[in-house]
C-alpha positions, 0 to 999 in steps of 0.5 A: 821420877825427879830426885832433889838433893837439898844440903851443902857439903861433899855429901851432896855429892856422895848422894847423888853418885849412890842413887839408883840409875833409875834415878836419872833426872837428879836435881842439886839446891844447895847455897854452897857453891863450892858443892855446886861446882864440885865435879860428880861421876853423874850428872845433874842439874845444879841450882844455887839457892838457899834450901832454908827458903827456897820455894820448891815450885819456883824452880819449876820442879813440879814434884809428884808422889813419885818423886824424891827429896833428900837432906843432908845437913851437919848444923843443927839449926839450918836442917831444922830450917830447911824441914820446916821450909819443907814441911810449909810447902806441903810436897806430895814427895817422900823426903828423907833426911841423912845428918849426924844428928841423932834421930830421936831429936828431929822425928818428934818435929818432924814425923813425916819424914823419914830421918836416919842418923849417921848412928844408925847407918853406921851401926847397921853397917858396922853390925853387919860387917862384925858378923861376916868377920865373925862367920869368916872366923868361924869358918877359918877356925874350923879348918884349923881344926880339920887340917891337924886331923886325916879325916872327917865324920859328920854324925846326923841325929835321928832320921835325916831331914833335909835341913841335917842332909843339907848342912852336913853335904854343904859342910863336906863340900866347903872343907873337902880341900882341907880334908878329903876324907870325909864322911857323912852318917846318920844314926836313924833311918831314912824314913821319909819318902822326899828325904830319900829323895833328896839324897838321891837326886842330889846325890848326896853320899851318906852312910849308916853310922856305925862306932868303928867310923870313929877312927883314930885321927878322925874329927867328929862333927854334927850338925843341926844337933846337939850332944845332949840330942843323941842320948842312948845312942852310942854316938861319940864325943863331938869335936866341932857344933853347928846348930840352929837349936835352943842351946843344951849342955854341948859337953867338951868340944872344940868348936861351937857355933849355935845360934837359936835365933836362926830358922835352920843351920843351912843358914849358917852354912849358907853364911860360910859360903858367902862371907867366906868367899867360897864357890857355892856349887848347884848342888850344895845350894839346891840342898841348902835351899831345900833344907832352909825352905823346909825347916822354916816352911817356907819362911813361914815358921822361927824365922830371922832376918838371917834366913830371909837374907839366905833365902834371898842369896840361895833361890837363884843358884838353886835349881828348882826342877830338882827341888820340885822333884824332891818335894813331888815324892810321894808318901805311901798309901798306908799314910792313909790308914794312919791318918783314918786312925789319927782323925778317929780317935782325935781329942779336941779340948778348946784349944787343943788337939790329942791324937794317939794312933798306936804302934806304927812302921814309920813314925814319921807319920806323927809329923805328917799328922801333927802338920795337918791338925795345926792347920785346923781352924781354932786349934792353938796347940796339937800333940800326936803320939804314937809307938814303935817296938822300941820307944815312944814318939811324940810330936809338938805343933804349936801357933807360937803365940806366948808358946813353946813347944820346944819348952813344954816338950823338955820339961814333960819328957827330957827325962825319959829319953831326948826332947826338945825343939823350937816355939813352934815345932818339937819332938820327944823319944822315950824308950819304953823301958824307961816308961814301963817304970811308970807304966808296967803294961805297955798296952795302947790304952794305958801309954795313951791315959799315962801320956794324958796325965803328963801332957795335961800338967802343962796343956790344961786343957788335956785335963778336961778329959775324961776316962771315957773319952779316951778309946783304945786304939788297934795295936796295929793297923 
């Protein structure tokens, strides 16, 4: 592959010493001879000519498809010369176009080529340096904080998942020197066979959490949640925020850092690690990697150009037989009743699916339902719902296109326990109490009529259904 770097100045040079190695049959055309004679740590062949008239072909470069040319050029004229030099011959080659001058002034003229202004690559460059500053700040701001206190407490809300686990054990590990006391906890129950698993095989330390954690001295954090999440739970204050989350009111704090463009919050604690310069141990990066990979599914679902850089820095330091381990738990053969009874008393509208299964053991099971309907061909929107003794639960699945589950999720149900979410995934509790104001008999008939009602003021085509079309699920399976 040739590479012919036409221009004048020290930025031929600074060219060629920032090609690729694969690039080794380098080609310099330049009517500055001083450029010409201008050592460079590579070598190339060096040819004086004017490159605003100089025939490619007479040089015997014999250019192919897979072979390169780049401009640099400060002058105005002489670049807009030296393309339509270019252009005339007709070169089978990619060419690319490095100057000063803004992009929107050469691209009309010059649409096959591919121009970037020192504007840009300056911005990109500065962008990105400005958020590696800014995460190394954020990182320094939070051991400021845990190095005035004796210990550390991490609260997880709800049942663990793997992007919780990960960010919390992630965050333990990159603080411990500044606060080795620290302690993991989480308010729900661990729920999900691979989550389990994760903690496990991982062996991540984690505890029930309990008020008398929240000792005097202590710094309270939590971590892919919000405070607004953990209403009805006797959770305390939070003094430190890290969320992937739509922001909700965060309440008194001392430090934040939500950002609701990222796909998970491993993704932030994987921007610590690497912007703060912190050895990031097997086991921290296979948590991460399986937190981010998951609540992203597999890069698939809310994701940022930030999470695609994680993943990229994360798959390989993260062991793979262990994720694999992980991923391979298996679910309990009960699952398959539930999803017998979910599939049975489906409603499908249009778009839409509905699907109340009844009380359960593991509410999780909605999720694991929700998941497989979103799959189905033609299907915009899933709502799955089911009861516990305590609350309701109701899971969100949406295709994202001018949807958003996390919206619908909140403006049906925030008032009547937590609710929330992305585009595309969301989920809402509500305690029975708080529904049996509106729903005096909590049988499975009357929560699965009122849940229509609710969900189809903003699912319309919920409201094409009719009384009998709604079947009573068993109480139990």
């Amino acid at each position: 592959m040739k590479t012919v770097v036409l221009g004048r100045g020290h930025r031929v040079n600074d060219i060629v010493d920032a090609l690729p190695a694969h690039r080794s049959d380098i080609i310099v055309l330049s009517s500055d001879e001083a450029c010409l004679q201008e050592a460079a740590p590579r070598a190339a062949k060096r040819i004086l000519a004017d490159p605003t008239t100089a025939k490619l072909t007479d040089h015997e470069l014999n250019l192919g498809p897979d072979d390169l040319v780049i401009v640099t050029e400060f002058h105005d004229p002489a670049l807009k010369a030296i393309l339509a030099n270019l252009v005339a011959q007709k070169l089978p080659s990619t060419q690319i176009v490095f100057t000063p001058l803004p992009e929107t002034e050469l691209e009309p003229e010059f649409p096959g080529v591919l121009i970037r202004s020192d504007r840009s690559l300056y911005r990109a460059e500065i962008r990105e340096r400005i958020r590696r500053i800014s995460s190394k700040q954020k990182l320094e701001g939070i051991r400021r904080i845990l190095r005035e206190r004796e210990r550390a407490l991490i609260v997880i809300w709800g049942n663990p998942d793997p992007d919780a686990i990960a960010s919390a054990f992630g965050l333990r590990e990159l603080l411990l020197a500044e606060c080795p006391d620290f302690v993991i906890a989480y308010v729900g129950e661990y729920t999900r066979p691979e989550n389990l698993a994760m903690v496990t095989v991982l062996k991540i330390p984690t505890v029930k959490y309990t008020p008398d954690l929240v000792q005097p001295g202590t710094v309270t954090i939590t971590v892919d949640a919000q405070p607004s999440f953990f209403a009805g739970n006797e959770a305390p204050p939070f003094d430190i925020i890290i969320d992937h989350h739509p922001v909700t009111k965060l309440g008194p704090h001392l430090f934040a850092d939500v950002r609701p463009r990222y796909g998970s919050t491993a993704t932030i604690l994987t921007e610590y690690y690497r912007d703060g310069d912190v050895p990031m141990s097997r086991r921290v990066a296979t948590a991460l990697y399986y937190g981010l990979k998951t609540d992203t599914a597999n890069l698939t679902r809310n994701v940022s150009d930030a999470d695609v850089i994680a993943f990229r820095h994360l798959h390989p330091r993260a062991d793979a037989n262990l994720v694999r381990t992980i991923e391979l738990s298996q679910l309990p053969l009960s699952t398959l009743d539930y999803f017998q009874v979910a599939i049975a008393h489906k409603k499908i509208v249009q778009d839409t699916v509905f699907s109340y299964i009844g009380q359960v053991q593991n509410e999780d099971i909605c999720v694991h339902v929700a998941d497989f309907f979103v799959k189905l061909s033609g299907i915009s929107w899933v709502v799955v719902a089911c009861r516990t003794p305590e609350k309701i639960v109701v899971i969100f699945r949406a295709d994202g296109l001018r949807k958003h589950a996390g919206h619908v999720a909140e403006s049906l149900f925030l008032e009547y326990g937590t609710a929330g979410g992305h585009r595309t995934m969301a989920r809402a509790e509500l305690p029975l109490d708080r529904v049996k104001l509106e729903v005096p008999e909590l049988s499975d008939a009357n929560l699965e009529s009122w849940l229509v009602s609710k969900l189809a003021t903003k699912l319309k085509a919920l409201a094409k259904l009719k009384p009998e079309d709604l079947k009573p699920v068993a109480e139990t399976i």
